[in-house]
N, C-alpha and C positions, 0 to 999 in steps of 0.2 A: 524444544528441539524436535525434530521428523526424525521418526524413527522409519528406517525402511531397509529395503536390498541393496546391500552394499555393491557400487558400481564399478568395471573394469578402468583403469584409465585407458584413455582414449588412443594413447599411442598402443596398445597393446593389441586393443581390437584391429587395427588397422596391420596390425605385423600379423595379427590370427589371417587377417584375411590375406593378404599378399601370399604367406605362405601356402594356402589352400588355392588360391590360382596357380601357385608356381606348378602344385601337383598337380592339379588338374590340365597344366599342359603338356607337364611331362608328358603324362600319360595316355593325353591324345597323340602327341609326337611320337610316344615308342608304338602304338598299336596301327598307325602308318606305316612308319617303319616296316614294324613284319609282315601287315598284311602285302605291301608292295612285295616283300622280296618273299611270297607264296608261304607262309609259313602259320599256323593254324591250329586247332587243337587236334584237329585230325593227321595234319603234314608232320613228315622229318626227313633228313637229306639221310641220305648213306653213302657209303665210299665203297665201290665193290671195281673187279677184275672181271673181266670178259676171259672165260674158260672154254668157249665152246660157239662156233659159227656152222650154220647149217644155212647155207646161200639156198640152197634149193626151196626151204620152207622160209625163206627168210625169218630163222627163230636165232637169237640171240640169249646164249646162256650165259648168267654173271655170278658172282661168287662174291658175298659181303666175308667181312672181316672173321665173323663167327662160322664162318665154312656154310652156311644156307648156299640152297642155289633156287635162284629167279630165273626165269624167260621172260623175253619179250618179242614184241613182232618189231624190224625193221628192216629196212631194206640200203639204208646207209652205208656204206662200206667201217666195220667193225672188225679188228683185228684180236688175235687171242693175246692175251697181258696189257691191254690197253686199259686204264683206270679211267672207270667214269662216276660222275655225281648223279644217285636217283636221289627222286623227289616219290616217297613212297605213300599213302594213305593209310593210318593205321583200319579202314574200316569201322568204328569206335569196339571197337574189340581190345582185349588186354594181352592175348597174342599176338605175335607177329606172322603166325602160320593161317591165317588171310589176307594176310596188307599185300597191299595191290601197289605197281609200279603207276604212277602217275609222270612222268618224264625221268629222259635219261639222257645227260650230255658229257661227252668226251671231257676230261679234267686234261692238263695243258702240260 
């Protein structure tokens, strides 16, 4: 009798492997997913209030949830208590006192 490495059955290798494609597409499917809708190790969306319209300098002041206040430059017509979505960059910094506005659009 051979003596040797005892072998997997063969249905089991084949469920090993299914299940390693199935991850493997998840996870090309989910990292689509976010990069389409802009989201990244550096991105995060915020939900902030327009507190402050200065038409002259076209500077728009917004106020996130934790009371911080942002500007930005626009020239858009921007009312005060109108709630918008930024798309902010954390800068790879661990504060948020350099994250920079990268887009800002009126929530509905």
């Amino acid at each position: 009798m051979r003596e040797g490495k005892p072998t997997k059955p063969r249905g089991e290798k084949k469920m090993r492997r299914f299940i390693i494609l199935v991850f493997a597409v998840l996870f090309i499917i989910g990292s689509v997913v976010l990069k389409s809708n802009g989201v990244n190790g550096n991105h995060y969306t915020k939900i902030v209030t327009v507190v402050s319209v200065d038409r002259a300098n076209d500077v728009i002041t917004i106020r996130d949830n934790m009371g911080y206040l942002w500007e930005f430059e626009d020239t858009a017509t921007w009312h005060i208590g109108q709630v918008c979505k930024c798309v902010m960059n954390t800068n790879s910094t661990e504060t948020i006192f350099d994250d920079s506005i990268v887009s800002v659009t009126a929530e509905s």
